[in-house]
C-alpha positions as CSV (number, residue, x, y, z in Angstrom):
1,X,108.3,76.0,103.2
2,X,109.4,78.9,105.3
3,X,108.1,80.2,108.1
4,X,107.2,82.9,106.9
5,X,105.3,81.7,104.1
6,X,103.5,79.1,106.4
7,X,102.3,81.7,108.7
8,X,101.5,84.3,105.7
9,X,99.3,81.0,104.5
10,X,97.3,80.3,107.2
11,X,96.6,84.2,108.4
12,X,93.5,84.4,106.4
13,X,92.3,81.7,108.0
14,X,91.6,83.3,111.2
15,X,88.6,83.7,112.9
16,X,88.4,87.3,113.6
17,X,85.0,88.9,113.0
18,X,84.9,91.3,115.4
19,X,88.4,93.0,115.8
20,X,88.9,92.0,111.7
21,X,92.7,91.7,113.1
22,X,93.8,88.1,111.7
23,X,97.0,87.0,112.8
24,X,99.1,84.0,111.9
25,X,101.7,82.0,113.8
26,X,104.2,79.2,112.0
27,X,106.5,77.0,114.8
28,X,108.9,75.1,113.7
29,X,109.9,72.0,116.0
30,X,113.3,70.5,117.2
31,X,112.1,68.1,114.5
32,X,111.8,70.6,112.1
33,X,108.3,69.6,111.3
34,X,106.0,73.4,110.7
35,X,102.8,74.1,112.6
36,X,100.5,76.8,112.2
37,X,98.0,78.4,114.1
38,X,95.6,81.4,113.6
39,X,94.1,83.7,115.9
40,X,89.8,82.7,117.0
41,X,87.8,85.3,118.3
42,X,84.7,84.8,120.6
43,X,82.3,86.9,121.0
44,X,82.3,86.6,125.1
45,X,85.9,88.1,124.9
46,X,88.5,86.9,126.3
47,X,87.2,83.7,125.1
48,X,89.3,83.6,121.9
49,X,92.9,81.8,121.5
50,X,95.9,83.3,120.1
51,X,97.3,82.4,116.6
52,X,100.6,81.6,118.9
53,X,98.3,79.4,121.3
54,X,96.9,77.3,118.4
55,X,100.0,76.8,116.7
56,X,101.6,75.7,120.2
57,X,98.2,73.5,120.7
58,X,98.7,71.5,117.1
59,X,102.9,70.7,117.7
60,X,101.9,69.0,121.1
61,X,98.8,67.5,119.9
62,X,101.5,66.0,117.0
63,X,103.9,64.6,119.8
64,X,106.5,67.1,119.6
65,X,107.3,69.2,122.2
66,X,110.1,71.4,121.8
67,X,110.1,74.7,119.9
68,X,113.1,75.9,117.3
69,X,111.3,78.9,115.8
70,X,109.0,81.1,115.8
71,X,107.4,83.2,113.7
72,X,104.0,85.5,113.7
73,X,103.1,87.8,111.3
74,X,99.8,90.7,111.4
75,X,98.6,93.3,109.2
76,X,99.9,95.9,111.2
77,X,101.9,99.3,111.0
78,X,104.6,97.3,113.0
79,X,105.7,94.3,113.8
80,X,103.3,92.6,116.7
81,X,104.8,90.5,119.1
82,X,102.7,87.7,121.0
83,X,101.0,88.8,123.5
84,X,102.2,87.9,127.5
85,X,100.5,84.7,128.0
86,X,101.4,83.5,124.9
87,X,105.2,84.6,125.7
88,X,105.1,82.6,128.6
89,X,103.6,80.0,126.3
90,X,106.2,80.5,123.8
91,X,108.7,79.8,126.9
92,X,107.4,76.7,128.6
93,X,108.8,74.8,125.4
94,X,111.4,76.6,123.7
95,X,114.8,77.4,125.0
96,X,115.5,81.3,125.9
97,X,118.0,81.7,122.8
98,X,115.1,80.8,120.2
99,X,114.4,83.3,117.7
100,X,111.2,84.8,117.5
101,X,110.2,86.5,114.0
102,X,107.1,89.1,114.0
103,X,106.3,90.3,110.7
104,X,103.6,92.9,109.3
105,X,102.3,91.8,105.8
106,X,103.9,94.6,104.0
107,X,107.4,93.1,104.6
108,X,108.6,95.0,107.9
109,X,110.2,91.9,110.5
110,X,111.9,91.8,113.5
111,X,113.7,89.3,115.0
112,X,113.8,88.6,119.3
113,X,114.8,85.8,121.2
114,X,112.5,84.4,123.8
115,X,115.1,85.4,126.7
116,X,114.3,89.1,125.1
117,X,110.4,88.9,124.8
118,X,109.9,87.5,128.3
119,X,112.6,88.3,131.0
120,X,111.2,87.8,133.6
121,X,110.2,84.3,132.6
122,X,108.0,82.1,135.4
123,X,109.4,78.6,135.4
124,X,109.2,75.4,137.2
125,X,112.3,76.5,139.1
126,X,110.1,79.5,140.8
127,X,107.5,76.7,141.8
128,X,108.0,75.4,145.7
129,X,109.2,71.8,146.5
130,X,106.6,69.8,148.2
């Protein structure tokens, strides 16, 4: 299965009653197993979690912990990228040259790295010795 077609799959899925904005989210490990995620609205906003989040959430709570693709797609005029926490989520565990596919679901796509959607990427290097 592609990407793509795992993150077209689970879109409907998402729990998005009040902005009716479903998004789906497909990562593909370092070893190469696919997990999905979906956005989850709350209705205490910003209580919800981001298709990118649960998708991220479901690979560690597998074991794996490295990212080798991403891709997120949104019924939208353009392509939607994730939004800044979940860049810097997208970040913590996939290298900067990972690709990064956002997709509307009437075929539009564009493909980033994650050096290019983040760069100005906080890191563990940033964080003071003790």
């Amino acid at each position: 299965m592609s990407l793509l077609d795992a993150a077209t799959a689970i879109r409907p899925r998402a729990y998005a009653p009040y902005s009716r904005f479903q998004v789906g989210a497909a990562i593909r490990s370092t070893s190469g197993a696919i997990y999905q995620g979906v956005n989850v609205e709350n209705v205490a906003y910003p209580e919800g979690t981001c298709a990118e989040a649960g998708a991220i959430a479901a690979m560690i709570a597998a074991g794996d912990t490295r990212i080798a693709e991403v891709c997120v797609i949104a019924d939208s005029p353009a392509p939607v990228p994730p939004c800044g926490g979940c860049r810097q989520k997208i970040a913590e565990f996939a290298d900067p040259t990972v690709k990064v596919t956002l997709c509307t679901t009437d075929g539009k796509s564009l493909t980033m790295t994650v050096a290019e959607l983040l760069p100005g990427v906080f890191t563990a290097a940033h964080m003071a010795k003790v």
